[in-house]
C-alpha positions in Angstrom: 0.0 0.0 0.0 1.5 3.5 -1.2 1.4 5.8 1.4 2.5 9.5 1.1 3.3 12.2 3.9 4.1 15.7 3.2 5.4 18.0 5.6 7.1 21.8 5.9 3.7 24.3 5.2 3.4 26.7 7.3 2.9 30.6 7.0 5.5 32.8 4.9 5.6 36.4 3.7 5.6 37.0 0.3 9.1 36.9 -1.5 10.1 34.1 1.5 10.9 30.7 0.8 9.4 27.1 1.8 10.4 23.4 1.6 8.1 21.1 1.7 8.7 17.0 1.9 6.5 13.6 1.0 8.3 11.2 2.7 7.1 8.0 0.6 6.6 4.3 1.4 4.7 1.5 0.2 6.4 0.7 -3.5 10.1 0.9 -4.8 8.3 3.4 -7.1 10.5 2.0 -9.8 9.3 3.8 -12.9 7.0 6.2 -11.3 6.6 10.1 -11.4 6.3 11.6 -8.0 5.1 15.2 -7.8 3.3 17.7 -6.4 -0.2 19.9 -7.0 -2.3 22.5 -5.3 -5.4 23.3 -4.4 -6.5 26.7 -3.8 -10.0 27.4 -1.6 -13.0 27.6 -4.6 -10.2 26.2 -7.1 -9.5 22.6 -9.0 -6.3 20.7 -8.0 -3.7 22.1 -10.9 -0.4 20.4 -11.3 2.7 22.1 -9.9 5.7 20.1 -10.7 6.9 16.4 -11.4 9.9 14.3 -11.3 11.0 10.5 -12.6 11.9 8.4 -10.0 14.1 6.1 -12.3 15.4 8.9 -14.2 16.7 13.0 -13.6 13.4 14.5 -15.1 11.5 16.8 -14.1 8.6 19.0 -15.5 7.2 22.3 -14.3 3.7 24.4 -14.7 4.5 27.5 -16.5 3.5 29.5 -13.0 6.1 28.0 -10.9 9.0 27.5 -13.1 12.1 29.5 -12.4 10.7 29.9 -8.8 10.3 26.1 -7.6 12.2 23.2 -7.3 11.6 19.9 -7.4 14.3 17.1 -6.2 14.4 13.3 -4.9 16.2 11.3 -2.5 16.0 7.4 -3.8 17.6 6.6 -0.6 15.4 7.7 1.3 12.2 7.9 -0.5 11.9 11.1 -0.1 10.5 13.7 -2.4 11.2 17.6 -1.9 9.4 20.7 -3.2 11.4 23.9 -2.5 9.7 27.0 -3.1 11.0 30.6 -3.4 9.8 33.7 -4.5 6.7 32.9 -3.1 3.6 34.9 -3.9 0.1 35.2 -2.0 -1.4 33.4 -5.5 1.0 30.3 -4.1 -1.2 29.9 -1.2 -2.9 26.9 -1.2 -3.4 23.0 -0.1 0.0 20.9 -1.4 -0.4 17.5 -1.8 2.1 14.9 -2.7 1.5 12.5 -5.7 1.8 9.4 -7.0 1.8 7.4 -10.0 3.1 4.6 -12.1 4.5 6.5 -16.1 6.3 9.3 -17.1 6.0 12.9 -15.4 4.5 14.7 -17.4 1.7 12.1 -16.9 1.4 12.0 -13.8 1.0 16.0 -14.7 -2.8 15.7 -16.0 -3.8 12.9 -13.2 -7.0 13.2 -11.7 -7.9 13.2 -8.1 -9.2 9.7 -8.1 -6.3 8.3 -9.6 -3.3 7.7 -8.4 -1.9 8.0 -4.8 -1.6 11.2 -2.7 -1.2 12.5 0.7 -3.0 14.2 3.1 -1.8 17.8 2.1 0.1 20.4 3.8 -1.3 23.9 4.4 0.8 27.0 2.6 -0.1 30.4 3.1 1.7 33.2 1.8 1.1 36.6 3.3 1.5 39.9 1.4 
């Protein structure tokens, strides 16, 4: 059974920087993408970034690149979104993803697919 755990949200000012973590268990995750999305109140889940576990690949939305950063530790089955330049329009519900495939499919997954954590609170104050 997959089983994903973010942690690091919390409350930042805007231009501040966050990390947040999925620590992951469950699978060797051999050939899946691991990533992250966001949910914003009164918004849809949208896609934030993505990464190959087998492979260094990694795939950004067009909001976030340049800005955040998305990096594994096999060893540790570990996943790691860091987060800079952060803007109130960052604020939002991250949650940790899952899925067997390449990145950028795991990029257009729906919320009843996959696996995903529990979500870890972001707010970014102006």
């Amino acid at each position: 059974q997959v089983q994903l755990v973010e942690s690091g949200g919390g409350l930042v000012q805007a231009g501040g920087s966050l990390r947040l973590s999925c620590a992951a268990s469950g699978s060797t995750f051999e050939n899946y993408a691991m990533g992250w999305f966001r949910q914003a109140p009164g918004k849809e889940r949208e896609f934030v970034a993505a990464i190959s576990w087998s492979i260094y690949s990694t795939y950004y939305a067009g909001s976030v690149k340049g800005r955040f950063y998305i990096s594994k530790d096999i060893a540790n089955n570990m996943v790691y979104l860091q987060m800079n330049t952060l803007k109130p329009e960052d604020t939002a519900v991250y949650y940790c993803a899952a899925a067997p495939g390449p990145n950028r499919a795991l990029a257009t997954m729906k919320p009843d697919s996959g696996y995903w954590g529990q979500g870890t609170q972001v707010t970014v104050s102006s």
